[in-house]
C-alpha positions as CSV (number, residue, x, y, z in Angstrom):
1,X,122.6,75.5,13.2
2,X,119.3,76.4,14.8
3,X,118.2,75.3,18.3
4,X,115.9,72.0,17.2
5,X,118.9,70.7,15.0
6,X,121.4,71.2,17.5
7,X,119.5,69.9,20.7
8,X,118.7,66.6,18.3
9,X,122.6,66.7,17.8
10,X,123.0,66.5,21.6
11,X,120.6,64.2,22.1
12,X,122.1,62.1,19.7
13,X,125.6,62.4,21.3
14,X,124.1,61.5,24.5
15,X,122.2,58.5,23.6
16,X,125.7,57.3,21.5
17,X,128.1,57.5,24.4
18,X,126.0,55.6,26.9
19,X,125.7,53.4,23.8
20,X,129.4,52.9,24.2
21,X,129.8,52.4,28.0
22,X,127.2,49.7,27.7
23,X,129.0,47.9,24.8
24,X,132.2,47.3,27.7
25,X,130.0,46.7,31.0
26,X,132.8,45.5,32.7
27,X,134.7,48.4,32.5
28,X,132.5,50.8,32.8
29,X,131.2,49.2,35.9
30,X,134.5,49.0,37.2
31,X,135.1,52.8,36.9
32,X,131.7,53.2,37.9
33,X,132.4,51.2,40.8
34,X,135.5,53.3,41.9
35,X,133.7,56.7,41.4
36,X,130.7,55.4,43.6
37,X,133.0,54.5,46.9
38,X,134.8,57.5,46.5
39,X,131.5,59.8,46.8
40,X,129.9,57.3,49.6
41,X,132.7,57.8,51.6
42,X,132.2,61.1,52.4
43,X,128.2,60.9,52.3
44,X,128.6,58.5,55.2
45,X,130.7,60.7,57.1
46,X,128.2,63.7,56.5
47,X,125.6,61.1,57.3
48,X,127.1,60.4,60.8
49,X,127.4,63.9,61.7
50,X,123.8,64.7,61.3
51,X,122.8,61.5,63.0
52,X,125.4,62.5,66.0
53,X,124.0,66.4,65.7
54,X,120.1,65.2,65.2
55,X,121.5,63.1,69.0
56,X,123.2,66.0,70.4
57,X,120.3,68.6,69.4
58,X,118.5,68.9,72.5
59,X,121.9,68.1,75.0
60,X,121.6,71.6,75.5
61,X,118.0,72.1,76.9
62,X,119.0,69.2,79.1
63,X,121.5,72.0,80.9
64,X,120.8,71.9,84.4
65,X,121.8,74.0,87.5
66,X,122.6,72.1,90.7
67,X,121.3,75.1,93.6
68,X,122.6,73.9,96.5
69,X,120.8,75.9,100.0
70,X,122.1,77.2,102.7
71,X,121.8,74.2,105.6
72,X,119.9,76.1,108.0
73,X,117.3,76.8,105.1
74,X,114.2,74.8,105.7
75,X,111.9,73.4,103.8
76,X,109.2,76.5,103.4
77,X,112.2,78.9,102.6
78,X,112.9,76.3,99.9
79,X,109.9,76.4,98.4
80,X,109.9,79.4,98.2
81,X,113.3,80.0,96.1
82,X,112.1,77.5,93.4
83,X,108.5,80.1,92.9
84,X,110.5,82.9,92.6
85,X,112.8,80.6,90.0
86,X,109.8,79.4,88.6
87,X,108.5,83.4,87.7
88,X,111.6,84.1,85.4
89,X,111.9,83.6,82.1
90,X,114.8,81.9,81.8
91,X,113.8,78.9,83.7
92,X,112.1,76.3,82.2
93,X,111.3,74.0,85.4
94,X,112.2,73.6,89.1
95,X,112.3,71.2,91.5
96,X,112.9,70.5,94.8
97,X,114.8,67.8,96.1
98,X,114.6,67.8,99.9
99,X,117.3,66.8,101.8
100,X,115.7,63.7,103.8
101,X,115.1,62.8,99.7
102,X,118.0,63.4,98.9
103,X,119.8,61.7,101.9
104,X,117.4,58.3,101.1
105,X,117.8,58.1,97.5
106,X,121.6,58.3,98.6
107,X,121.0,55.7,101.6
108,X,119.2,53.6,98.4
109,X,122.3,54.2,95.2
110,X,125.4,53.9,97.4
111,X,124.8,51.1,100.1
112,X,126.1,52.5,102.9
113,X,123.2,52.3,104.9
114,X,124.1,51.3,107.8
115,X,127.2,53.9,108.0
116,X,124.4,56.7,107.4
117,X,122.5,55.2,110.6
118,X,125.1,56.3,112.6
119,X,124.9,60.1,111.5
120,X,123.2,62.1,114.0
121,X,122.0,64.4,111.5
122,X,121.5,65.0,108.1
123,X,124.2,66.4,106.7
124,X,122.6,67.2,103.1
125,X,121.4,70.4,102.8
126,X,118.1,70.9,100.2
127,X,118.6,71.7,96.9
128,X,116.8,72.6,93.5
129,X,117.5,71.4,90.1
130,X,116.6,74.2,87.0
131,X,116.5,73.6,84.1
132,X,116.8,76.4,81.6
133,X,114.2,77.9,79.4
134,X,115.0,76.7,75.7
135,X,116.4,80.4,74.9
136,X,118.6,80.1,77.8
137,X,119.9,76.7,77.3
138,X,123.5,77.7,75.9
139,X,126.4,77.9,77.8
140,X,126.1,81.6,77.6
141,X,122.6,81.9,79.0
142,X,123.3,79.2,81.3
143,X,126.5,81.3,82.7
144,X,124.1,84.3,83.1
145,X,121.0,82.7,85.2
146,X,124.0,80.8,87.3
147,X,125.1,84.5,88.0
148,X,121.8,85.7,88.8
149,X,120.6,82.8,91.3
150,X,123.9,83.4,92.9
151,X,123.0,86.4,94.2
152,X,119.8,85.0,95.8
153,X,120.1,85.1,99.9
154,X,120.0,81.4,101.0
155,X,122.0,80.1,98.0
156,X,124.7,78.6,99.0
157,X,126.5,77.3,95.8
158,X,125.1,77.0,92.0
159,X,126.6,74.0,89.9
160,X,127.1,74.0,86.4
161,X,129.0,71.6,84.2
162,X,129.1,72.8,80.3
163,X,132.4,72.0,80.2
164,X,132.0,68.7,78.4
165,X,129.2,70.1,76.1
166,X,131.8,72.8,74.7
167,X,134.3,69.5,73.7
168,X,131.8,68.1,72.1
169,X,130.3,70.8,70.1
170,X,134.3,71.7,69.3
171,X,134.7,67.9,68.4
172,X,132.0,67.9,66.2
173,X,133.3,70.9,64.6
174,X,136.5,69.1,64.4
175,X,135.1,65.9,62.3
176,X,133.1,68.7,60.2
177,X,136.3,70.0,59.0
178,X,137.7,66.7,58.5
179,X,134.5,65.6,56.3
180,X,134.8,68.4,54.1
181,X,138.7,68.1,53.6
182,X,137.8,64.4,52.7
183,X,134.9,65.4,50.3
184,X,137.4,67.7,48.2
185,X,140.2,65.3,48.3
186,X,137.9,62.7,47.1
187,X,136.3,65.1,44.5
188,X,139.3,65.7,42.8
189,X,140.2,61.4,42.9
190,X,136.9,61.7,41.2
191,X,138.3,63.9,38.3
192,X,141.2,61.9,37.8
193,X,139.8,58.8,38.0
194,X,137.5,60.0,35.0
195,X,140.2,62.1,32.9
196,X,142.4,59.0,32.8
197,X,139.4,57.0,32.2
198,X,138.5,59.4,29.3
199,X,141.8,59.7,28.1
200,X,142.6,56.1,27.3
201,X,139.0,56.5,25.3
202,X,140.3,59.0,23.4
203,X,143.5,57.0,23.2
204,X,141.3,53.8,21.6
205,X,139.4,56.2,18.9
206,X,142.2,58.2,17.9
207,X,142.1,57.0,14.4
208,X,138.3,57.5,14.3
209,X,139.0,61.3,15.9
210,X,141.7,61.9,12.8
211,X,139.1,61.4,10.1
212,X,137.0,63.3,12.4
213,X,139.2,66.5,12.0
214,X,140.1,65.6,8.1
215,X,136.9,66.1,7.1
216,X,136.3,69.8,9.2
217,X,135.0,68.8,12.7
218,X,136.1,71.4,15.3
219,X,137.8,70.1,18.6
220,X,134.9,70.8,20.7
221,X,132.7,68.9,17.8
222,X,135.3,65.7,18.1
223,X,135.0,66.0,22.0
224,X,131.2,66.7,22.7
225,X,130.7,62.6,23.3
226,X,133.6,62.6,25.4
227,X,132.0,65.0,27.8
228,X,128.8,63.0,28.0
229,X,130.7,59.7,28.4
230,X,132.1,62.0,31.6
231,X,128.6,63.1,32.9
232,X,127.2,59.4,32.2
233,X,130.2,58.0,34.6
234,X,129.9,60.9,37.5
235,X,125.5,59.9,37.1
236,X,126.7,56.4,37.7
237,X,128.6,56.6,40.4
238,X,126.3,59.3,41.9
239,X,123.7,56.8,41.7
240,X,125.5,53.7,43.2
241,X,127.1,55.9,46.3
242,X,123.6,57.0,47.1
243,X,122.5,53.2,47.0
244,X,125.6,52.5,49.0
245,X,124.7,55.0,51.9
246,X,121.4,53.3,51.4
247,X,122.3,49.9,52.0
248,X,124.5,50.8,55.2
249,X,122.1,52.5,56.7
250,X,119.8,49.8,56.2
251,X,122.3,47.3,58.0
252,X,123.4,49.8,60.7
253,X,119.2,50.9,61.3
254,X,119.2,47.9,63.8
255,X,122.0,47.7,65.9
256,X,121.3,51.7,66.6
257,X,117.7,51.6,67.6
258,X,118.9,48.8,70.2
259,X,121.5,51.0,71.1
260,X,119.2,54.0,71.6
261,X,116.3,51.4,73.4
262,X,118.9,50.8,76.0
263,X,119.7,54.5,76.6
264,X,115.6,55.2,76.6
265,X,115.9,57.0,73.5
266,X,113.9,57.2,70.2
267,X,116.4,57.7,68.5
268,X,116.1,56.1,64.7
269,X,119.1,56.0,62.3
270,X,118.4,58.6,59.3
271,X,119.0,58.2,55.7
272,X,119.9,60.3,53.0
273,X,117.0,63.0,52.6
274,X,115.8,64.0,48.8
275,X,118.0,66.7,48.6
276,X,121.2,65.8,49.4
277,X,120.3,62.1,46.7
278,X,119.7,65.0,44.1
279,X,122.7,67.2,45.0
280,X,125.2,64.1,45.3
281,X,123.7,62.7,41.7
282,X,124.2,66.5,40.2
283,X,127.7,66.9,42.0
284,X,129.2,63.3,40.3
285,X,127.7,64.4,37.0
286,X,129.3,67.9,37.5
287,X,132.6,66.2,38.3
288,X,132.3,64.1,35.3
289,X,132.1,66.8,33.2
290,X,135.2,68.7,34.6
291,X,136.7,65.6,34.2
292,X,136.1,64.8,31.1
293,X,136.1,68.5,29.7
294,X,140.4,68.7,31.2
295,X,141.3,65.4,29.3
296,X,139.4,65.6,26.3
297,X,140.6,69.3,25.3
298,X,144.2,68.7,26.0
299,X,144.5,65.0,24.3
300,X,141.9,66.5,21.5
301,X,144.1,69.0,20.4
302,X,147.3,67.4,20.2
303,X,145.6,65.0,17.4
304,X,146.8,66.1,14.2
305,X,145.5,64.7,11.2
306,X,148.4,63.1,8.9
């Protein structure tokens, strides 16, 4: 068979079995139906995790180190500590809360202005807030500048919380796993959802798949449709889960951006980008295929012409 004759073959093998899922809607929507919320359950998980990372992304050049001065330090030595911060490399910003602002924005937060009246003195010492430079904002480079202010004369204590961004980026890593243990459990749902499905279709045609083999056709002749019915089902409900990812982002878009309004973020809720539509539509189809390809060799070739 040469190369135009058998691509027409496929062709027509491909146009026949979507023939055949359209001619019982109702059932192949239904399998459809459960292929596409096993692959959008996963998708949406992914989905969140970018959306929580694409949130989380710039946490980290956030990072800032509490320098707390030495109480007899005034405010020209001060000023002086935040240029020489302000020279390195490391640091992104400085700046210098004094301690009579520090001591009223206290007096103004936790109402106890009339107990501070009675203080003599101030007992709030000046301080600086740094904020690393973008190559140092890990917890690692963080660690290192906290070391190396430290050792300035006049510092009296450098404070730096990372802790919690550690648990989260752990955490994260956490549901990442999680996600991906879900996708494969659902991906093989997927192929046994369609080798059943595919099975009772062989099951239906058996007397057609008989004559089939009476009259010379090979087993992988007899099951060629059978795969295509496969791919057809994993394109379906490759297609559907995508529109199902689309449709909850579209009802979820909303309520976000008035959650991110309140925080004073842009934040928007993202979607599915063009890549991962294609990769999820070529992933189902793939699935199909397996599927298809385990039941229709093994049911195939137990069918025995009488």
């Amino acid at each position: 068979m040469n190369a135009a004759a058998y691509f027409s073959r496929q062709a027509q093998t491909l146009v026949g079995s979507l023939g055949r899922l359209a001619a019982h809607p109702f059932a192949s929507l239904m399998t459809i139906g459960v292929i596409a919320i096993a692959l959008a359950l996963p998708l949406c998980l992914e989905l969140l995790l970018q959306n929580a990372t694409a949130v989380t992304s710039n946490w980290n050049e956030a990072f800032e180190l509490s320098v707390y001065l030495d109480k007899a330090v005034g405010a020209a030595r001060a000023e002086a500590i935040a240029r020489e911060l302000q020279a390195r490399g490391d640091v992104a910003t400085v700046r210098l809360v004094t301690a009579a602002q520090a001591l009223a924005e206290f007096r103004a937060s936790s109402g106890f202005g009339e107990a501070l009246d009675a203080l003599t003195d101030n007992p709030l010492p000046n301080t600086l807030i740094v904020t690393p430079s973008p190559a140092a904002s890990s917890p690692e480079g963080t660690a290192m500048l906290k070391t190396a202010i430290g050792a300035i004369p006049n510092v009296a204590t450098v404070q730096l919380d990372t802790e919690w961004v550690q648990r989260l980026v752990a955490l994260l890593d956490l549901l990442r796993g999680i996600v991906q243990l879900t996708a494969g459990l659902l991906a093989v749902g997927v192929i046994l959802v369609i080798g059943n499905t595919i099975r009772l279709d062989i099951q239906n045609r058996r007397d057609e798949i008989e004559v089939m083999k009476l009259v010379g056709a090979t087993d992988g002749f007899a099951r060629r449709p059978f795969l295509w019915s496969g791919i057809w089902y994993g394109v379906g409900g490759g297609v559907f889960a995508v529109a199902l990812v689309g449709i909850t982002v579209g009802i979820l878009a909303g309520p976000a951006d008035r959650l991110a309004g309140l925080y004073g973020s842009a934040f928007h809720l993202a979607g599915l980008d063009a890549r991962t539509i294609l990769a999820t539509v070529l992933g189902a189809a793939l699935l199909g295929w397996i599927g298809s390809w385990l039941a229709a060799t093994q049911h195939i070739r137990a069918i025995n012409p009488r």
